[in-house]
VEXTI-66792 format. One record per residue: residue in three letters; x, y, z of N, C-alpha, C in turn. Coordinates in steps of 0.1 Angstrom, whole numbers, plus 5000, padded with zeros to 4 digits. Each point is the difference from the previous one (the first is absolute). Example, Ala and Ser with C-alpha at 12.3 -4.5 7.8 and 13.67 -1.06 7.14 Angstrom:
REM residues 2
ALA513249435078499150125000500950125000
SER499650114993500950115000499250115008
***
This chain:
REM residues 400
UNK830510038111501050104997499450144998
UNK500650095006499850184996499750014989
UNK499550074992499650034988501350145002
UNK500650034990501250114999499250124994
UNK500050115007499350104995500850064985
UNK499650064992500150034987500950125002
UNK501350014997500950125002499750084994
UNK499450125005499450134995501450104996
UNK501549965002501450114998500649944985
UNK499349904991500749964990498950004993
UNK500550014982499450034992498749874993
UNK498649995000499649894998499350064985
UNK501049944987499449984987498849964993
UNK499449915010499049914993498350065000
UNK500250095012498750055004499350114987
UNK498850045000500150134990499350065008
UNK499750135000501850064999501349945006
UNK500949995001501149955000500450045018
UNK500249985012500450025009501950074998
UNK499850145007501550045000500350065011
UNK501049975011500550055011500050134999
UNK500150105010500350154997502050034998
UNK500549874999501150045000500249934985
UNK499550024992500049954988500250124991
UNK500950004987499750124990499749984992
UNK498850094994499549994986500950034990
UNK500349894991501450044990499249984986
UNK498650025002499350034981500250124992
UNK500750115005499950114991501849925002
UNK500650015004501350004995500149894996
UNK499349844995500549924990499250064991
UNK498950094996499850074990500950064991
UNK500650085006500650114993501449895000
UNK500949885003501049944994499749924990
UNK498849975003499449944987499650054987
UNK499950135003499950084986501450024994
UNK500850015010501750014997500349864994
UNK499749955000500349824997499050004983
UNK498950025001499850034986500850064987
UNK500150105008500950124992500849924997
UNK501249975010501249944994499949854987
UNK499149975007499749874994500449875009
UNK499850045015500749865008499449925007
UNK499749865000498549915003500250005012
UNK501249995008500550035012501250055006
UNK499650065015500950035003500749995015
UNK501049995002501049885016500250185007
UNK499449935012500650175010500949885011
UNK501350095001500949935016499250065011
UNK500749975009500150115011501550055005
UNK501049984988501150025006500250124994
UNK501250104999500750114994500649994991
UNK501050094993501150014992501049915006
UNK500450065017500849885003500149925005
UNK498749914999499849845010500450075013
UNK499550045005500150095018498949895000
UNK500249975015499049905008498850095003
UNK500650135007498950105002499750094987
UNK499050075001499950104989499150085007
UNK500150124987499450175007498550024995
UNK498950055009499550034992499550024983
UNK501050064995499950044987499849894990
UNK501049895007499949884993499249895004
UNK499150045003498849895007499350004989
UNK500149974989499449984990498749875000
UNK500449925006499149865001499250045014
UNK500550065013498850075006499250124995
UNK500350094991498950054997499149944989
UNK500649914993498849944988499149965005
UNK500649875015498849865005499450075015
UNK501350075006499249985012500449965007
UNK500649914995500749875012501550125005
UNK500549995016501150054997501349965010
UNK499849854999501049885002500950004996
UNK501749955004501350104996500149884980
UNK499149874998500249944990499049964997
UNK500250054984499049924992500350074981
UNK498949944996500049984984499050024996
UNK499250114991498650054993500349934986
UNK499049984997499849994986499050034994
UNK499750134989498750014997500450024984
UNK498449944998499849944986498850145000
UNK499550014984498850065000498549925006
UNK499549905006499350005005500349915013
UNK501149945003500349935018500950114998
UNK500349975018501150045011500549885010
UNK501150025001500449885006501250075010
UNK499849945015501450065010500749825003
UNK501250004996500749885011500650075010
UNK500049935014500549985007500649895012
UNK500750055010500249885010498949975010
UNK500349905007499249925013499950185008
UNK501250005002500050135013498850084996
UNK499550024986499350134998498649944995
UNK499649905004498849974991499050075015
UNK499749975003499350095009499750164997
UNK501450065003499950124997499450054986
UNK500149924990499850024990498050004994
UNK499849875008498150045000499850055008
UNK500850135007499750125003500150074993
UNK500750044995500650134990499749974987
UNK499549934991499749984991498449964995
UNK499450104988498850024998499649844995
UNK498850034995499649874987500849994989
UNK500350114994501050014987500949914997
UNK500749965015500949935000500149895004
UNK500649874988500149855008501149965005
UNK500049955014501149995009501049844992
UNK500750015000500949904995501049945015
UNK499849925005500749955011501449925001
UNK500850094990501349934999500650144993
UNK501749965002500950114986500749954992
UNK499749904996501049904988499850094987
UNK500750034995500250064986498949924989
UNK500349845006499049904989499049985001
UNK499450085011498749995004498850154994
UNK501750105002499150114988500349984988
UNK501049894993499950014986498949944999
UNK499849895004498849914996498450085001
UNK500250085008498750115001499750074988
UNK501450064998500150114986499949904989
UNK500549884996499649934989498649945000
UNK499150055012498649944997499150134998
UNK500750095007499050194995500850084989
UNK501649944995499950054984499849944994
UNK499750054985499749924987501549974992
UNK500249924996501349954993500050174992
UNK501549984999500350154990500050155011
UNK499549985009499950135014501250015005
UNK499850155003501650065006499550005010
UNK501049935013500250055013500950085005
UNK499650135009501050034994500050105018
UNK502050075001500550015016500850115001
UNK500350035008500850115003501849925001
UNK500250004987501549945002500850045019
UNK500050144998500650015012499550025011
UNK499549935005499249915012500249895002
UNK500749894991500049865003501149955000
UNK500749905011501249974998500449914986
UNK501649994998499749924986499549855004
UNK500149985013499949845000498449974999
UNK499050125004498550034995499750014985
UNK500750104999499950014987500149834986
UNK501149965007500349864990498849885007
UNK499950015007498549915009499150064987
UNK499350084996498950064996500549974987
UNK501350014996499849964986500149864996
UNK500549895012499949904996498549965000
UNK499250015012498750025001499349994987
UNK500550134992498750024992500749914985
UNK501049964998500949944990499749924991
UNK499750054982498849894997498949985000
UNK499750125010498450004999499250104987
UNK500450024997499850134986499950145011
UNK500250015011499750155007501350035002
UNK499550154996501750075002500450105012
UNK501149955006500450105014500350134992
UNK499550125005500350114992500650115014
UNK501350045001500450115007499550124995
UNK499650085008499350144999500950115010
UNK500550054998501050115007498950085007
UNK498750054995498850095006499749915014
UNK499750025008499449965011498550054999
UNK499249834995498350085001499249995010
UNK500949965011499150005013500050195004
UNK501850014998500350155003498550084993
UNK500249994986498950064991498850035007
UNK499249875001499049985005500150065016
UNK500750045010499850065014500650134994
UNK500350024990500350194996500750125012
UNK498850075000500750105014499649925011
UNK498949924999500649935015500749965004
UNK500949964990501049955006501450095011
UNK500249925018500750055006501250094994
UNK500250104999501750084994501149935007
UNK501450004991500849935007500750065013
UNK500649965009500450045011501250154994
UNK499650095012501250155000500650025010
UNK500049915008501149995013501249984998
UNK501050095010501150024996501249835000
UNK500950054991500849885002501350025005
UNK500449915012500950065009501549934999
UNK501150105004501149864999499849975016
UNK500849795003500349975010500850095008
UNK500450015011501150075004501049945001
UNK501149984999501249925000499949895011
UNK500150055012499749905016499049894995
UNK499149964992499349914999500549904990
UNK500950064996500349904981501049945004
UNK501250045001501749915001500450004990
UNK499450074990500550034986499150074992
UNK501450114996499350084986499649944988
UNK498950084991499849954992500950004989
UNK501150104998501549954991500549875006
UNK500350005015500649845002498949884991
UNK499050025000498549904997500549994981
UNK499750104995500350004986501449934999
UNK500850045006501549994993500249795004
UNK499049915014500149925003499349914983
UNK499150094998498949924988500649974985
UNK500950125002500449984985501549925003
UNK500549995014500849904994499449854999
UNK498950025008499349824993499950054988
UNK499650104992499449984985501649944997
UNK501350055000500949984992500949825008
UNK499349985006500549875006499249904995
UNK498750044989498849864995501049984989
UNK499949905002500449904988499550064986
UNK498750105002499450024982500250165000
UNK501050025010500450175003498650104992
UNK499050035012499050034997500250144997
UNK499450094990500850194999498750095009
UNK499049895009498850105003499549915011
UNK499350065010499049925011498550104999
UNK499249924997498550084997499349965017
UNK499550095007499449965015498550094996
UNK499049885004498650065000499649945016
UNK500249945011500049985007500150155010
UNK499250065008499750055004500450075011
UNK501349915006500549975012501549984995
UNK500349984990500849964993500850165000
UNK499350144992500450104995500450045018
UNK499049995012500150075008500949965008
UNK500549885000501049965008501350064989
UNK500049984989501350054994500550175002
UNK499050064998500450155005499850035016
UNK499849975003499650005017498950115001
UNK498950024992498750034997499049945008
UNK498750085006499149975000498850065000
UNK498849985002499050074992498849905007
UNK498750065000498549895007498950004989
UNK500349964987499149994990498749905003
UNK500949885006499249885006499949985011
UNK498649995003500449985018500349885002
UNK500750075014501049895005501249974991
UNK500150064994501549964993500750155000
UNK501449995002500550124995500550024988
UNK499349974992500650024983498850104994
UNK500650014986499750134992500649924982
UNK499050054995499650004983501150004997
UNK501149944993500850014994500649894992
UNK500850004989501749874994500550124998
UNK501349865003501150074999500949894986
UNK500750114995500749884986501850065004
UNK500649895007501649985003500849974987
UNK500350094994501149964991501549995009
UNK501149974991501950005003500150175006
UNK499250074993500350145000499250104998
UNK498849995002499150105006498649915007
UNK499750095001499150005015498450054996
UNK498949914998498450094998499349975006
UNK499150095005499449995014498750074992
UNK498949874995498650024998499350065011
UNK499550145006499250055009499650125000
UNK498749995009499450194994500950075006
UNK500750104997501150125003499550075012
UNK499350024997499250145006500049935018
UNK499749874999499749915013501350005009
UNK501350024995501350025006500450085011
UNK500350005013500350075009501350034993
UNK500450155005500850065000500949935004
UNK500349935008501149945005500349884988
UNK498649924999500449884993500350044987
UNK499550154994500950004988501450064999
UNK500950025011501150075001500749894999
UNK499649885009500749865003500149944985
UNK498650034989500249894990501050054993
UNK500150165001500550064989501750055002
UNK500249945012501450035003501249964993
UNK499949934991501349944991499850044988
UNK498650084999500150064985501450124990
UNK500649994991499549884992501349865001
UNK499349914996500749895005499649864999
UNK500349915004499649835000499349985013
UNK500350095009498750025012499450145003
UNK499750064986498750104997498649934999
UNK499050025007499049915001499050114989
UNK499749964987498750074993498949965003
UNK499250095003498950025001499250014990
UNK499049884997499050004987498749995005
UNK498850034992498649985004499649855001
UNK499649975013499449885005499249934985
UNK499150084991499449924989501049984991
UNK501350064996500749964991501349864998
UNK499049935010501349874999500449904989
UNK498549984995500449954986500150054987
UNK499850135004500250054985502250024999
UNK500250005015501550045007500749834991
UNK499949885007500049894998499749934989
UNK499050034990500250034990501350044989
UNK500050125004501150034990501649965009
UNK499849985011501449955002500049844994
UNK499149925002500649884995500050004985
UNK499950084993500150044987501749884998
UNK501050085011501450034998500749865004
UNK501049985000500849865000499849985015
UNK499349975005499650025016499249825009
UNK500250015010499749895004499450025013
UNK498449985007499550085008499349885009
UNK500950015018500149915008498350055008
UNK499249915003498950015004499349875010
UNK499450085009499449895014498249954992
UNK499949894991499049975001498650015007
UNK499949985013499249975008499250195005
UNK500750054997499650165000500150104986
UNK500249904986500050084991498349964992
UNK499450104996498849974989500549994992
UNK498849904994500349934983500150114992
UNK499850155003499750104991501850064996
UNK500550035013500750064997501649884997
UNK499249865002501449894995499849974986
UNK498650044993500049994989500550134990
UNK500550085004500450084997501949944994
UNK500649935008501249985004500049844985
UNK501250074991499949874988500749885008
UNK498949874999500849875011501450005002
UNK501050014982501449985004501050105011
UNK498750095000500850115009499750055015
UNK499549885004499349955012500749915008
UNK500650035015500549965007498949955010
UNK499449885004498749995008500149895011
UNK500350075016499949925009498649995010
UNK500249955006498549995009499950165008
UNK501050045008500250105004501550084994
UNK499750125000500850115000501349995011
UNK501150084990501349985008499750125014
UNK499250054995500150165013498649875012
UNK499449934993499249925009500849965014
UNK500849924988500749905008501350065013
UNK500050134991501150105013499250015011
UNK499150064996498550085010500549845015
UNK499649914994499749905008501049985011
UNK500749994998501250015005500650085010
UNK500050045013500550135014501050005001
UNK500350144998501350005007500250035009
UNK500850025013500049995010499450125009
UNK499850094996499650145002498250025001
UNK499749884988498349964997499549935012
UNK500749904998500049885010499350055017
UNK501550075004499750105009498750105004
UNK499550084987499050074999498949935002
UNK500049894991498949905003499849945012
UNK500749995011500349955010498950145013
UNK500850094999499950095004498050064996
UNK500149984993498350024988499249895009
UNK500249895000499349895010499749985014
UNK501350125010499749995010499150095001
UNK500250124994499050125004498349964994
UNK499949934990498449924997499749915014
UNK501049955001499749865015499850095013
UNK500450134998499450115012498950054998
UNK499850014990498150024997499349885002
UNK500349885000499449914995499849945020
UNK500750035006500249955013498850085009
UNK500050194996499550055004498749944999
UNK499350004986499249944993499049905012
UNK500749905003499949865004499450095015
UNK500850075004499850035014498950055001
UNK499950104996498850104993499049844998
UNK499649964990498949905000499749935013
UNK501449925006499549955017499150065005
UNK499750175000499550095012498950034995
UNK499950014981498950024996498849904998
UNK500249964997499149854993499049955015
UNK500849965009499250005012498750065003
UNK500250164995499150095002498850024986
UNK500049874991499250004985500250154996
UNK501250094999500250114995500649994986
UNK500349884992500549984989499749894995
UNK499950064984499849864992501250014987
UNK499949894992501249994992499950114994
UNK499550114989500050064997500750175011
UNK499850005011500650105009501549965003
UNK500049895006501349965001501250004987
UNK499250004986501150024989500950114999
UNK499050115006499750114998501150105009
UNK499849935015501050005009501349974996
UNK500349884997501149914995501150114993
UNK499150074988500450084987500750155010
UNK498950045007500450155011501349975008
UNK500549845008501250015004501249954991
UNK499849964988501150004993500350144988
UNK499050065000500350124999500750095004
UNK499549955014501050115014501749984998
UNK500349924995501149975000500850064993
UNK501750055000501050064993500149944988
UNK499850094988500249904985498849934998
UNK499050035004498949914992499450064985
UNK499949924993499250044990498749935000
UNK499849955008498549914999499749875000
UNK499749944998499749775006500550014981
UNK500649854997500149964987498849944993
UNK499349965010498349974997499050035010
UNK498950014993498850035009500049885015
UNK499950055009499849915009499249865001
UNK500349905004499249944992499549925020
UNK498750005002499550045017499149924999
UNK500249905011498649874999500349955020
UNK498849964999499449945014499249935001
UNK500049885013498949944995500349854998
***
């Protein structure tokens, strides 16, 4: 048999010095400096996601908090650093990529079971150690995983509102997006966003536990209800915001200043009123939520897109909690005008996509393209097209 030559593109730990690909990052000054943050506070460890505020599948820059710590920058995974390990979980899909991208620092964990990093964290903390997370980062069904996890163990789950990864990347860290946020134009939607509100709240007054509020952290969620959109994340057309639906007013968590002229004439056209839409600062949602649930109030919410941060805010009796959101479950749903659009949206991609094909017949013959050219192409004729905003994902181009 062949003897298998020694892959020189992944990371080999055992040698000294230590072998590291050139596509590897040195992440020793920055678990430095989080580890001195971890002192200070007093925390034996600490859980980085890779998700956002609002469980978005994609995320921006800004929030690549677990690719700037490790390195690795795979759309999933799980850090955990203690003061002397580092630990990444991830999936099958990424273990490869990952003894690429990741230094010595870090030990690859080959799975994402929640019980596979508790069991980790109960053997690198000492009984009596705070672990401790960015409440709002984690869904609650994570969040209650991690506390059953650690349950009994003498270690305490400690929520920290500070983000110390944030800390620790300081001004490096990316600024948030200042691209404008635009309304739909009518022709695309089949409905205003008054028809959209006025549909929602008669579900609120048709539940059985006549809910007086709908909290939306879902991302997609705010943008489909106002007929908003905005390119915070690539490939998605959404934008930083909640929105909190009471019986009779309207709050629209988002930076102001980011509002097209149009889209703030549209919010603001029923002011003052039960479809006056206020405009509040994107950071002020729980301090907003907060003092509303103070009041005799009852506040309907889509699990699967709300953080543990901002549901622990909300007192249990005054918690209405489905898997998804009533504006989810509208979203989901076409009406005939969508339907159409969608329809219409498909042919004109299937005319890039045809061209595409044709184009490769003539090319490829002549070794004038490889996957990486053709993606490239792919992206230039769906561009060309009326109404594009760009692919919903990176192309994804294989041969072979």
């Amino acid at each position: 048999p062949q003897v298998l030559s020694t892959r020189n593109d992944i990371r080999d730990c055992s040698t000294d010095p230590p072998y590291l690909p050139p596509t590897a990052t040195n992440t020793t000054a920055r678990l430095a400096v989080l580890r001195g943050i971890l002192r200070t506070r007093g925390v034996h460890a600490y859980i980085v996601p890779s998700t956002d505020a609002h469980m978005s599948e994609y995320i921006s820059e800004r929030d690549a908090r677990l690719g700037w710590l490790t390195g690795f920058t795979g759309s999933a995974g799980t850090a955990v650093v203690t003061q002397d390990k580092a630990a990444l979980w991830t999936d099958s899909r990424y273990w490869t990529q990952a003894e690429r991208e990741l230094d010595c620092n870090w030990e690859l964990q080959r799975t994402t079971s929640i019980e596979s990093i508790g069991m980790w964290i109960l053997e690198a903390v000492p009984a009596e150690g705070n672990v401790s997370l960015d409440p709002f980062l984690f869904s609650i069904d994570t969040w209650n995983s991690y506390s059953r996890a650690l349950h009994g163990s003498g270690r305490t789950l400690l929520p920290l509102e500070t983000n110390l990864v944030d800390q620790a990347w300081g001004d490096q860290r990316p600024l948030p997006s200042s691209s404008e946020i635009y309304s739909l134009p009518a022709e695309f939607t089949g409905s205003s966003w008054q028809e959209k509100v006025a549909g929602i709240r008669q579900r609120m007054e048709q539940h059985v536990r006549r809910p007086t509020a709908v909290l939306l952290s879902g991302l997609e969620e705010t943008a489909w209800l106002f007929n908003l959109r905005g390119d915070d994340i690539p490939y998605n057309p959404v934008f930083y915001s909640y929105t909190l639906l009471t019986n009779s007013t309207i709050s629209l968590f988002v930076e102001e200043s980011r509002l097209s002229a149009g889209a703030r004439e549209s919010l603001g056209s029923g002011c003052p009123g039960p479809l006056c839409v206020e405009l509040q600062e994107y950071g002020q949602v729980s301090a907003h939520l907060r003092s509303y649930t103070r009041g005799n109030v009852t506040v309907w919410l889509g699990t699967e897109y709300t953080t543990y941060g901002l549901y622990s805010i909300i007192p249990q009796e005054k918690l209405l909690e489905e898997n998804y959101s009533p504006v989810m479950m509208a979203k989901a749903v076409k009406n005939a005008h969508e339907q159409e659009m969608l329809r219409a949206a498909h042919v004109r991609d299937a005319v890039a996509v045809i061209q595409y094909l044709l184009w490769l017949e003539k090319t490829v013959p002549q070794g004038q393209v490889d996957e990486f050219s053709g993606a490239q192409h792919i992206n230039a004729l769906r561009w060309a097209q009326e109404h594009s905003r760009g692919p919903s994902f990176q192309s994804i181009s294989a041969s072979g």
